[in-house]
PQR file of N, CA, C, O and H, with PARSE charges and radii, in Angstrom:
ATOM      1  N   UNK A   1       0.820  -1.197   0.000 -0.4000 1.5000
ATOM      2  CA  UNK A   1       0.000   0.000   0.000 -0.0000 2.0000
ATOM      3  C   UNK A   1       0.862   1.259   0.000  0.5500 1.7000
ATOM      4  O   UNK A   1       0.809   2.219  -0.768 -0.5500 1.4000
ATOM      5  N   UNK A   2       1.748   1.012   1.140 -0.4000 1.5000
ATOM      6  CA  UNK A   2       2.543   2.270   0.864 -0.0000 2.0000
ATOM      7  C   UNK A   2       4.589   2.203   0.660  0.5500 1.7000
ATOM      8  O   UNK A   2       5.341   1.972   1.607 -0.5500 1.4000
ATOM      9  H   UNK A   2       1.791   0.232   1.764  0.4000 1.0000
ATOM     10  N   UNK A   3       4.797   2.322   0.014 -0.4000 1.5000
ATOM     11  CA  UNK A   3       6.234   2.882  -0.689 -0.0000 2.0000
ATOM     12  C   UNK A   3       6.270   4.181  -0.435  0.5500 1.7000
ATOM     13  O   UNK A   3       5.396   4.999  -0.149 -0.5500 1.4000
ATOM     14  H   UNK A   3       4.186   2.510  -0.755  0.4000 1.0000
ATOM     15  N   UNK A   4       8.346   4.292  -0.703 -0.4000 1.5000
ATOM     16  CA  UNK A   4       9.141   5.614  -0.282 -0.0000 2.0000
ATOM     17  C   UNK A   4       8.501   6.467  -1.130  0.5500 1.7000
ATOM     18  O   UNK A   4       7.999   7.555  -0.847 -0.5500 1.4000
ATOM     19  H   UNK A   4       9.055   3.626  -0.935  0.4000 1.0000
ATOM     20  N   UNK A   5       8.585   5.393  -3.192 -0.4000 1.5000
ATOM     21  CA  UNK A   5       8.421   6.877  -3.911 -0.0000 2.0000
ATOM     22  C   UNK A   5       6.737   7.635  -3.605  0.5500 1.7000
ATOM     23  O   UNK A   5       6.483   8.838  -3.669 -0.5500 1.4000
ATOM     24  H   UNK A   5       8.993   4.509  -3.422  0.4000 1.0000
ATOM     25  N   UNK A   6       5.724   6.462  -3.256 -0.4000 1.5000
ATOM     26  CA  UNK A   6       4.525   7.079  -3.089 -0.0000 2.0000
ATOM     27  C   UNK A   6       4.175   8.205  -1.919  0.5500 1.7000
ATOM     28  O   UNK A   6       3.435   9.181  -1.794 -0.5500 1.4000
ATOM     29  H   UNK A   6       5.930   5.485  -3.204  0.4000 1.0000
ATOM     30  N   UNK A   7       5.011   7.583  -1.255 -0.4000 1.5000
ATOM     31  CA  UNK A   7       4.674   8.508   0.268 -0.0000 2.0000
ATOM     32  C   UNK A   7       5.552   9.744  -0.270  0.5500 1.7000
ATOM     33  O   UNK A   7       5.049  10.806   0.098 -0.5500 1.4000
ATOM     34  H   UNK A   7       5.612   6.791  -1.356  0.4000 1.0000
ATOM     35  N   UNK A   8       7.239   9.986  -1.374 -0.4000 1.5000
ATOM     36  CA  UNK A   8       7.273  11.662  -1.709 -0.0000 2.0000
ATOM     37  C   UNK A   8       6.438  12.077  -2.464  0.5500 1.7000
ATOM     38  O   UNK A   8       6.552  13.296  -2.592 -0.5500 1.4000
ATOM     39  H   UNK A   8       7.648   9.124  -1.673  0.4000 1.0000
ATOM     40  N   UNK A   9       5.271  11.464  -3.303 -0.4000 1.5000
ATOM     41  CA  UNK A   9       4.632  12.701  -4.022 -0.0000 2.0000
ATOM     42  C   UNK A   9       2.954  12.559  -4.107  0.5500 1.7000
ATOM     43  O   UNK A   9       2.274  13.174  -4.929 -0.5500 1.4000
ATOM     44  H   UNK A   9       5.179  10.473  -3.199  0.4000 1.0000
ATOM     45  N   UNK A  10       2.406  11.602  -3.068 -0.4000 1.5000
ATOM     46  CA  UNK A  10       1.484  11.503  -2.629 -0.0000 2.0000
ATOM     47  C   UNK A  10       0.824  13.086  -2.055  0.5500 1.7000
ATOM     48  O   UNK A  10       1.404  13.936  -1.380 -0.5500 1.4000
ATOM     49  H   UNK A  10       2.959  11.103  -2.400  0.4000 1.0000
ATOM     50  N   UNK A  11      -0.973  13.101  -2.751 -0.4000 1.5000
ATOM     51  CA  UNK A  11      -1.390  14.508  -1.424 -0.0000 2.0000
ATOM     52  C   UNK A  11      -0.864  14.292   0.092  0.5500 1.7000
ATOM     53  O   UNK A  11      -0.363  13.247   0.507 -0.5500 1.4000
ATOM     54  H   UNK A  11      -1.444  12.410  -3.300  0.4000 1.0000
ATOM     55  N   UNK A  12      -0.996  15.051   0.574 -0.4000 1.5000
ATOM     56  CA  UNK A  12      -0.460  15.437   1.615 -0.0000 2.0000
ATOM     57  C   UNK A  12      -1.310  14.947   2.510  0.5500 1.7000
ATOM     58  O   UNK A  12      -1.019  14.079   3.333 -0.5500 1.4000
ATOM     59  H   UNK A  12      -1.403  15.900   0.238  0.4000 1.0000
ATOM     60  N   UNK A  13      -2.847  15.704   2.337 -0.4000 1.5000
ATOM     61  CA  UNK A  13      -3.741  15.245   3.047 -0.0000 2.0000
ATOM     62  C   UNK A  13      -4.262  13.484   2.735  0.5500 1.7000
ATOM     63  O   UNK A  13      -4.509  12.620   3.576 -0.5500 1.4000
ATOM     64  H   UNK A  13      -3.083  16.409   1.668  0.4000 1.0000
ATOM     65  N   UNK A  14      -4.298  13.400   1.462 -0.4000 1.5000
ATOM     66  CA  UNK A  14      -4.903  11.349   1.438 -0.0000 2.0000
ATOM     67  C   UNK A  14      -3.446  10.734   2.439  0.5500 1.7000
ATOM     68  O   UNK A  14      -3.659   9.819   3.234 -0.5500 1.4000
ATOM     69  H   UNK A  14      -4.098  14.102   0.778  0.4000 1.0000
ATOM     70  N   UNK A  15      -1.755  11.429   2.280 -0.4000 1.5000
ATOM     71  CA  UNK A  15      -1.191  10.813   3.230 -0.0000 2.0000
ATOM     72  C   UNK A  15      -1.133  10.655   4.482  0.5500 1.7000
ATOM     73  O   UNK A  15      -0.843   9.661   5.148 -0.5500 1.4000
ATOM     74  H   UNK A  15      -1.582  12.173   1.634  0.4000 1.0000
ATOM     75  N   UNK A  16      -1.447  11.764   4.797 -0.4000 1.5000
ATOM     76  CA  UNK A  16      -1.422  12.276   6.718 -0.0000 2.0000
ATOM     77  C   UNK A  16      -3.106  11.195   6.811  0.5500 1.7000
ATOM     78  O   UNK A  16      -3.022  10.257   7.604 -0.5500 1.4000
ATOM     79  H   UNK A  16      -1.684  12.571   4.256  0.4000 1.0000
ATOM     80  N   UNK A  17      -3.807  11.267   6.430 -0.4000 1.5000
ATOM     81  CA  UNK A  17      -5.164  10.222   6.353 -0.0000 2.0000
ATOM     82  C   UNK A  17      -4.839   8.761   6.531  0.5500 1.7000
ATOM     83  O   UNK A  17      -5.377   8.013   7.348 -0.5500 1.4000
ATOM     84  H   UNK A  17      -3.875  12.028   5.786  0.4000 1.0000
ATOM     85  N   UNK A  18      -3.782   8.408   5.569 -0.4000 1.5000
ATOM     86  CA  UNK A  18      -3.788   7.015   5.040 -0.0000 2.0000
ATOM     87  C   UNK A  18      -2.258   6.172   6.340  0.5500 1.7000
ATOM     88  O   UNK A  18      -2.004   5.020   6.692 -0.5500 1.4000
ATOM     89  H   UNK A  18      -3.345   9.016   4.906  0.4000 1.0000
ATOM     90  N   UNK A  19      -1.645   7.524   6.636 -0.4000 1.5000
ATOM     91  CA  UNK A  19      -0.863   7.032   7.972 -0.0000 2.0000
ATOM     92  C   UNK A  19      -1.472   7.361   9.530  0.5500 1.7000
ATOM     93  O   UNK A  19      -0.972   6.992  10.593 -0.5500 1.4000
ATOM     94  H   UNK A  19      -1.851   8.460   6.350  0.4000 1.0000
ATOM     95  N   UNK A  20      -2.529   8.052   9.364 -0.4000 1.5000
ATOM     96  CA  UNK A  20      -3.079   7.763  11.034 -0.0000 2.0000
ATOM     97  C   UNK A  20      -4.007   6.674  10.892  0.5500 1.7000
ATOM     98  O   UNK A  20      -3.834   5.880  11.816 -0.5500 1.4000
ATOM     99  H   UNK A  20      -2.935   8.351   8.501  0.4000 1.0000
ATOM    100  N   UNK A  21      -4.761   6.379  10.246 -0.4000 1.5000
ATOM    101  CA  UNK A  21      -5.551   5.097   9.772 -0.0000 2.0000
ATOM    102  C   UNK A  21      -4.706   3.926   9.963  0.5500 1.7000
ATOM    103  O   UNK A  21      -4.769   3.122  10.893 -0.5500 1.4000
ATOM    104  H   UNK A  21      -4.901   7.024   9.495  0.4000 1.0000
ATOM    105  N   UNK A  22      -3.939   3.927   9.009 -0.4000 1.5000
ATOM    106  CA  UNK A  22      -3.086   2.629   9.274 -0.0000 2.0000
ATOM    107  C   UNK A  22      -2.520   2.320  11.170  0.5500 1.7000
ATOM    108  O   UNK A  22      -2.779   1.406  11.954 -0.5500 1.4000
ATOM    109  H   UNK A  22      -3.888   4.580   8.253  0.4000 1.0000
ATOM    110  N   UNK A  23      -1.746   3.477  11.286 -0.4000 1.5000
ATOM    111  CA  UNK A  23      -1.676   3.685  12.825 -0.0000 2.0000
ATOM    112  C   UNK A  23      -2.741   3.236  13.772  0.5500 1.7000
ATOM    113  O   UNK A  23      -2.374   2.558  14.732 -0.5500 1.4000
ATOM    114  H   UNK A  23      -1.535   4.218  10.649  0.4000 1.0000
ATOM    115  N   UNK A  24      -3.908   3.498  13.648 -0.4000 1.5000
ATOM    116  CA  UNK A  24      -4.657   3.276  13.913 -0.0000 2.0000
ATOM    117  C   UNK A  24      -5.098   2.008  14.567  0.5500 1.7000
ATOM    118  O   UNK A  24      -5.030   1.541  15.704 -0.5500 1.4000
ATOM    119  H   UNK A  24      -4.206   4.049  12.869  0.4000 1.0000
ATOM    120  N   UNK A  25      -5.803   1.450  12.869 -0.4000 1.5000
ATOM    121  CA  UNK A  25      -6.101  -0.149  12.441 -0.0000 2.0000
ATOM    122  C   UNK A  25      -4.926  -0.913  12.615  0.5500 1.7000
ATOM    123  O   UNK A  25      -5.146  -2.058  13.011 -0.5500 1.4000
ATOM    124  H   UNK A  25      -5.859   1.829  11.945  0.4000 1.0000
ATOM    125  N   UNK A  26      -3.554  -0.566  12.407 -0.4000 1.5000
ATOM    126  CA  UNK A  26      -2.475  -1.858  11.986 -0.0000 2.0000
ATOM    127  C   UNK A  26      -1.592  -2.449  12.890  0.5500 1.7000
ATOM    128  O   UNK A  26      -1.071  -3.545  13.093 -0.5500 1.4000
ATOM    129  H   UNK A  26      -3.375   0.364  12.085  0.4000 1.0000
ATOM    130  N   UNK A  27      -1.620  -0.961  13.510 -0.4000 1.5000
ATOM    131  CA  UNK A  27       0.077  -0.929  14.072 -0.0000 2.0000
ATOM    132  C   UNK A  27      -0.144   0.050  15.376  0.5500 1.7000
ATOM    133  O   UNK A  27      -1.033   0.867  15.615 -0.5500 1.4000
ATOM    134  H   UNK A  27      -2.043  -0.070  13.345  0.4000 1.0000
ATOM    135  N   UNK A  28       0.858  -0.299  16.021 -0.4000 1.5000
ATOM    136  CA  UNK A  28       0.719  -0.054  17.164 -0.0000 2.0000
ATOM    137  C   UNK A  28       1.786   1.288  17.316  0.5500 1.7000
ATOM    138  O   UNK A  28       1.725   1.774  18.445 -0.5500 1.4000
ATOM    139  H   UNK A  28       1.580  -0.963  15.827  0.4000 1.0000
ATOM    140  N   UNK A  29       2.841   2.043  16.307 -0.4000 1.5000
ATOM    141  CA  UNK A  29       3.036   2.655  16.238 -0.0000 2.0000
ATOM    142  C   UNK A  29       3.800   3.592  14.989  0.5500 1.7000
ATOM    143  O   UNK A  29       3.993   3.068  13.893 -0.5500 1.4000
ATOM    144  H   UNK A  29       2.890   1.648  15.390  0.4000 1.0000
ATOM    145  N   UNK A  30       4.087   4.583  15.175 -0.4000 1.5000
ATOM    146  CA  UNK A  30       4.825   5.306  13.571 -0.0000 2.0000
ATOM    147  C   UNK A  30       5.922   4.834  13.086  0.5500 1.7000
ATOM    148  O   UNK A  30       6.320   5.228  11.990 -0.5500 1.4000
ATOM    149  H   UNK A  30       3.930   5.009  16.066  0.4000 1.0000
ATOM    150  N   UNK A  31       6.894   3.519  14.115 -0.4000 1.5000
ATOM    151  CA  UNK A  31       7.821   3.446  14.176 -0.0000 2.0000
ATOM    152  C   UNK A  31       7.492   2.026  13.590  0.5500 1.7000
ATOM    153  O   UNK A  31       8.249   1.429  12.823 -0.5500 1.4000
ATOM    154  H   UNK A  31       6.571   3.199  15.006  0.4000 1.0000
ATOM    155  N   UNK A  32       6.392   1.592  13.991 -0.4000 1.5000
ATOM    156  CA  UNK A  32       6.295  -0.114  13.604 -0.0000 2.0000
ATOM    157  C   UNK A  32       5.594   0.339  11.863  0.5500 1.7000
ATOM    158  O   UNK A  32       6.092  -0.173  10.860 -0.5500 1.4000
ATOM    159  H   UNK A  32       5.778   2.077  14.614  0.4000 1.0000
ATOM    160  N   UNK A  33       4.847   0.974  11.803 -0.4000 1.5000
ATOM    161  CA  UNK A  33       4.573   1.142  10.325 -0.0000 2.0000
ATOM    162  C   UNK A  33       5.578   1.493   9.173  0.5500 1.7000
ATOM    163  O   UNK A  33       5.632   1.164   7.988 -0.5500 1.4000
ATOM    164  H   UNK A  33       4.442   1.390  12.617  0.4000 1.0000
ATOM    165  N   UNK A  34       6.369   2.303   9.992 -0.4000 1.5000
ATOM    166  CA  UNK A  34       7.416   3.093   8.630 -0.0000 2.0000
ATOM    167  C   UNK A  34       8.271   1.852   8.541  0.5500 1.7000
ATOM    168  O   UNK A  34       8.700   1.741   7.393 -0.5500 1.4000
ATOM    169  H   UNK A  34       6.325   2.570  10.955  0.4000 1.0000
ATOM    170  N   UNK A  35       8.865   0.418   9.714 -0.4000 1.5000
ATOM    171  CA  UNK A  35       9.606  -0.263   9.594 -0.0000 2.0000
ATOM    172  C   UNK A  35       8.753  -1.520   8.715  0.5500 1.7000
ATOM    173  O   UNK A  35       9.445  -2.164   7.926 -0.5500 1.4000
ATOM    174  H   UNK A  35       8.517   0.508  10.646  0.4000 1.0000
ATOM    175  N   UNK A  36       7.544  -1.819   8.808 -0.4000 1.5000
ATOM    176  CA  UNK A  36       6.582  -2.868   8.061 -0.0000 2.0000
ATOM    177  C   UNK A  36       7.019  -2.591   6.301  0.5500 1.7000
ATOM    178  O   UNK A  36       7.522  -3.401   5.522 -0.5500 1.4000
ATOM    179  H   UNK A  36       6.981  -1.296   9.449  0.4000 1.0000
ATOM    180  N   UNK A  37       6.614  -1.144   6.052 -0.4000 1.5000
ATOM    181  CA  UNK A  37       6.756  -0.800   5.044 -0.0000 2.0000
ATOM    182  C   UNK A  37       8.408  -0.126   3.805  0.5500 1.7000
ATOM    183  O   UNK A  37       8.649   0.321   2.684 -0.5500 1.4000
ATOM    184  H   UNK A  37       6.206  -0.486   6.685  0.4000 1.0000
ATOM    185  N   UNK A  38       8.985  -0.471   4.939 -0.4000 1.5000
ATOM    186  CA  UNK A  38      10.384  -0.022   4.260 -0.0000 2.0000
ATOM    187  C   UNK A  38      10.298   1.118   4.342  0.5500 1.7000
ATOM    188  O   UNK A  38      10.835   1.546   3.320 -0.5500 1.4000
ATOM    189  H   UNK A  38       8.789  -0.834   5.850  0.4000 1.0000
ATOM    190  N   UNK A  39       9.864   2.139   5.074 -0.4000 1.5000
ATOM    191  CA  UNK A  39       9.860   3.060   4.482 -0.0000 2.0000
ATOM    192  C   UNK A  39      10.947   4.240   5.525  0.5500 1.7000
ATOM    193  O   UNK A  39      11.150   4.017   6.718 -0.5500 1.4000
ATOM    194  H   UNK A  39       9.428   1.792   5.904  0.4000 1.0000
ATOM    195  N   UNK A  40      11.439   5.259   4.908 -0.4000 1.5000
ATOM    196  CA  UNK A  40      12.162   6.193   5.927 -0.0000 2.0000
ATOM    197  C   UNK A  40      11.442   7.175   6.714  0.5500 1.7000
ATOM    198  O   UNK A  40      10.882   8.180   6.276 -0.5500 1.4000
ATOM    199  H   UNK A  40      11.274   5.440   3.939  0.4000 1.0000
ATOM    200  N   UNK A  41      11.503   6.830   7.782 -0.4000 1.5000
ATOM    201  CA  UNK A  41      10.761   7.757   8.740 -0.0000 2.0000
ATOM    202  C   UNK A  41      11.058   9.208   9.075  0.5500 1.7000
ATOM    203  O   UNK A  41      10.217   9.960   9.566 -0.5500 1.4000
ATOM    204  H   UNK A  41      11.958   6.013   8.137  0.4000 1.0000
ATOM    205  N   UNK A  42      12.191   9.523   8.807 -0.4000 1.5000
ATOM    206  CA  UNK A  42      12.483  10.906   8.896 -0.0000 2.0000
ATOM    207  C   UNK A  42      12.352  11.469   8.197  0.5500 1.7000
ATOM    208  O   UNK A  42      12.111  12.668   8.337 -0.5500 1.4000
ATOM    209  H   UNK A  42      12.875   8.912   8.408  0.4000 1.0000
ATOM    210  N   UNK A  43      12.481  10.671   6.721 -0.4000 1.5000
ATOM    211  CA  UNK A  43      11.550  11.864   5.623 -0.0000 2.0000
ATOM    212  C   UNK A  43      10.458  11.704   5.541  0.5500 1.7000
ATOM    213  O   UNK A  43       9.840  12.766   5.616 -0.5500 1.4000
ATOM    214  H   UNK A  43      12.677   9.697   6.608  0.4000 1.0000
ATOM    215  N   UNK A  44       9.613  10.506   5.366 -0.4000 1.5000
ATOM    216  CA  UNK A  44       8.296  10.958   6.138 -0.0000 2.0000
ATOM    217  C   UNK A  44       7.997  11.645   6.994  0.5500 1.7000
ATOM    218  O   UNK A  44       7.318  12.610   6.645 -0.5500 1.4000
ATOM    219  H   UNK A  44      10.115   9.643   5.305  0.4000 1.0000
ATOM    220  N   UNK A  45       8.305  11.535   8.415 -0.4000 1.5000
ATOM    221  CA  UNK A  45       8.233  12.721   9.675 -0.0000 2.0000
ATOM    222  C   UNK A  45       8.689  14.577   8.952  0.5500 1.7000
ATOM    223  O   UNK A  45       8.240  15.720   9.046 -0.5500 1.4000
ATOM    224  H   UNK A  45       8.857  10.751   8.699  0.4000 1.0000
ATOM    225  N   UNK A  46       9.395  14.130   8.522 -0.4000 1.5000
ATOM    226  CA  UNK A  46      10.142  15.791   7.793 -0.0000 2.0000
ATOM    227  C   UNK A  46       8.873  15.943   6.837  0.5500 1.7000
ATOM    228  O   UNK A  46       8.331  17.044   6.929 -0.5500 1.4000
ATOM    229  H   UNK A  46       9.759  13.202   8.445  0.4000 1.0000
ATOM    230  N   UNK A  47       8.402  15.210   6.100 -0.4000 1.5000
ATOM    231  CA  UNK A  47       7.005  15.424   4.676 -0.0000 2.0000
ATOM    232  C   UNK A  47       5.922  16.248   5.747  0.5500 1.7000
ATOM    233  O   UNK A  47       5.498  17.402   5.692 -0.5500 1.4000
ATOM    234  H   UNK A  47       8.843  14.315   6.025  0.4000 1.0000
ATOM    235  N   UNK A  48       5.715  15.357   6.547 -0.4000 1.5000
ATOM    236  CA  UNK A  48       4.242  15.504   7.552 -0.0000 2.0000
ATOM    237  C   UNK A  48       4.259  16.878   8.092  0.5500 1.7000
ATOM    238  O   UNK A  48       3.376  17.735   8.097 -0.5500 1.4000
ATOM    239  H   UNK A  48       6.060  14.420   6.591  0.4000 1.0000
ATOM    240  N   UNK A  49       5.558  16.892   8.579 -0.4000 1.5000
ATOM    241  CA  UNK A  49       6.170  18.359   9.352 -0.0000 2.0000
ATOM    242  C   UNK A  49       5.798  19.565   8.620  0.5500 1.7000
ATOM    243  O   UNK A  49       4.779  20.215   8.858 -0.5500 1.4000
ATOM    244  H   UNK A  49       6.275  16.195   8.575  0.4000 1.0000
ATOM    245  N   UNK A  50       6.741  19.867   7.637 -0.4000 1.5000
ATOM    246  CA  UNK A  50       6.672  20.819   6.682 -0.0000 2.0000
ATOM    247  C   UNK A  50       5.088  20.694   6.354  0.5500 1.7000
ATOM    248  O   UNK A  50       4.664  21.849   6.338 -0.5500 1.4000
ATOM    249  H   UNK A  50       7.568  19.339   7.444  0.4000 1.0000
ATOM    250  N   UNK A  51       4.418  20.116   6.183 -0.4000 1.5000
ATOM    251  CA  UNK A  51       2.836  20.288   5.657 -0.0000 2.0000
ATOM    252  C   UNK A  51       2.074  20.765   6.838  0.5500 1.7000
ATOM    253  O   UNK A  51       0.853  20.889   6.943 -0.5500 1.4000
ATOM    254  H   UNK A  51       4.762  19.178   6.197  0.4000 1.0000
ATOM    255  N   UNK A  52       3.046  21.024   7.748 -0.4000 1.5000
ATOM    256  CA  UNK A  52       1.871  21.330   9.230 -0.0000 2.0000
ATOM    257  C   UNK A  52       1.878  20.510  10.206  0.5500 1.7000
ATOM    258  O   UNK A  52       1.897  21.064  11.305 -0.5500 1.4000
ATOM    259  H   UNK A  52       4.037  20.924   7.662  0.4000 1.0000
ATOM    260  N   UNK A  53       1.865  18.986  10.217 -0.4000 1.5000
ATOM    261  CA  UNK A  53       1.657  17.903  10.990 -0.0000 2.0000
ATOM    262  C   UNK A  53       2.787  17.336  12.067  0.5500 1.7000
ATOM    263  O   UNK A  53       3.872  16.983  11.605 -0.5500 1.4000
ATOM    264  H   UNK A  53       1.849  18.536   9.324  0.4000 1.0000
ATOM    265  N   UNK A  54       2.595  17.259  13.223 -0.4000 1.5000
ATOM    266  CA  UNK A  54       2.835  17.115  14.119 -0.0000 2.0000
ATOM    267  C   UNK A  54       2.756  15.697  14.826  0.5500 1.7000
ATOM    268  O   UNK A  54       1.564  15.526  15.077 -0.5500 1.4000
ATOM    269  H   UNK A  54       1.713  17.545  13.598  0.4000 1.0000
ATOM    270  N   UNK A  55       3.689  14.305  15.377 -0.4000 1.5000
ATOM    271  CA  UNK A  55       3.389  13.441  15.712 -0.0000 2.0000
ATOM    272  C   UNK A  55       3.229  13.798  17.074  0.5500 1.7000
ATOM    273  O   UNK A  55       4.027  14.424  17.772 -0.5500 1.4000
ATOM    274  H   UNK A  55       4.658  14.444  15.173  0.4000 1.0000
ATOM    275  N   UNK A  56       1.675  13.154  17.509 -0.4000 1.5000
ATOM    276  CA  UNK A  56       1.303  13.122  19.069 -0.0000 2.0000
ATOM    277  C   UNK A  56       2.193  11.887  19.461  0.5500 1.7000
ATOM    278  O   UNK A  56       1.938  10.783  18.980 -0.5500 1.4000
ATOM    279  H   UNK A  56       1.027  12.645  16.942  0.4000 1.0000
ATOM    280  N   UNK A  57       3.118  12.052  20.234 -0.4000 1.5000
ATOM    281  CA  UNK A  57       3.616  10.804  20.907 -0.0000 2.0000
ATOM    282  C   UNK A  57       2.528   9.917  21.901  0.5500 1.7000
ATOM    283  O   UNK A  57       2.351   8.710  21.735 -0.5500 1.4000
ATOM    284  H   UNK A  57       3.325  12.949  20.625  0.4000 1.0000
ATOM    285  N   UNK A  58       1.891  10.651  22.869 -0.4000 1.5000
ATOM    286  CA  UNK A  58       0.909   9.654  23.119 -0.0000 2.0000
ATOM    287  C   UNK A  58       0.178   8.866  22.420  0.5500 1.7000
ATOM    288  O   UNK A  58       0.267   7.639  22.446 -0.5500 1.4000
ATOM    289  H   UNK A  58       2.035  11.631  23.004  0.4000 1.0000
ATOM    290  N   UNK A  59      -0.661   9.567  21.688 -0.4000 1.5000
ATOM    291  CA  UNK A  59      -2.247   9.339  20.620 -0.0000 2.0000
ATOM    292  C   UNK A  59      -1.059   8.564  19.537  0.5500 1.7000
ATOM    293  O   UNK A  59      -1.539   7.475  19.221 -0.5500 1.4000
ATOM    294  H   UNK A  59      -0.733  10.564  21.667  0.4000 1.0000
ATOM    295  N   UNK A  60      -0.075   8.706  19.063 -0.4000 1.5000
ATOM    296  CA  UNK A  60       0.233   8.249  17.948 -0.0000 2.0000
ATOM    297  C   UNK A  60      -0.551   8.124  16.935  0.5500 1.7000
ATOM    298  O   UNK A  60      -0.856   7.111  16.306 -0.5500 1.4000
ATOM    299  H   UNK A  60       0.315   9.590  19.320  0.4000 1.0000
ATOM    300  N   UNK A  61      -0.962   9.524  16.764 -0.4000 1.5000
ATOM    301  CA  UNK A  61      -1.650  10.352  15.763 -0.0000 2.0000
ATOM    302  C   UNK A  61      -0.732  11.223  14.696  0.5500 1.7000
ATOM    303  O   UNK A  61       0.234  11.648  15.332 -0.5500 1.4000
ATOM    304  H   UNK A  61      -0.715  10.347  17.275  0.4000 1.0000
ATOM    305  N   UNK A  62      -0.680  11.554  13.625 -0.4000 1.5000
ATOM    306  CA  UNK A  62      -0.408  13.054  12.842 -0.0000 2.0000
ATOM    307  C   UNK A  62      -1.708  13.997  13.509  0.5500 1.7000
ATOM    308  O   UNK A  62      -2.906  13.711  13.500 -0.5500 1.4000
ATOM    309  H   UNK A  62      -1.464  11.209  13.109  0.4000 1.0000
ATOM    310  N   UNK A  63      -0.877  15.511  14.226 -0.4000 1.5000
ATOM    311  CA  UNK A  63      -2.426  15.990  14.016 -0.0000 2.0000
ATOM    312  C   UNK A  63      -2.093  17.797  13.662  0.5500 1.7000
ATOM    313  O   UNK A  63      -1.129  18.243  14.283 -0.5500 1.4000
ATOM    314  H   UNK A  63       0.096  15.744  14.233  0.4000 1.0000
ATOM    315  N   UNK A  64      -2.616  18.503  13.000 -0.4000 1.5000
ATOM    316  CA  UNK A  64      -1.881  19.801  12.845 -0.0000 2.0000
ATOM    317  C   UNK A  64      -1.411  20.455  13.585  0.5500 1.7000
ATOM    318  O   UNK A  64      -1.811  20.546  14.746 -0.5500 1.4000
ATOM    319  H   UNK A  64      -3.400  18.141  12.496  0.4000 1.0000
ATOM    320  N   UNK A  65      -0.313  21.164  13.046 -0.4000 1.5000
ATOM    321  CA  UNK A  65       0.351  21.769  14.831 -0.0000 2.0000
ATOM    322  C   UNK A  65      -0.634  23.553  14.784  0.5500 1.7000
ATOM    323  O   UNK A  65      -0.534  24.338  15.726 -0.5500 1.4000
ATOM    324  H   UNK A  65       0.011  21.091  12.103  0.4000 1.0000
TER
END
């Protein structure tokens, strides 16, 4: 479902959607999803950032800052 190249040029919003969902439903955290999926978490975290989004460490949510 989700890849590096999709997650750089994916909307912003279907992404920040499609990773608290997954978070959500899948996984128990941002750290277990980005590692399921191969994917790099700091440029993801850096994507989310720059668009506004903020990881709740509790909620292990994206939520706008």
């Amino acid at each position: 479902m989700l890849d590096q190249q999709r997650v750089l040029h994916m909307d912003i919003n279907i992404l920040v959607s499609i990773v608290n969902m997954q978070i959500r439903n899948e996984f128990t955290s941002f750290t277990e999803l980005c590692k399921f999926y191969e994917l790099n978490q700091m440029q993801l975290s850096q994507r989310l950032n720059q668009a506004g989004y903020q990881l709740q460490e509790q909620q292990q949510q994206f939520t706008a800052a």
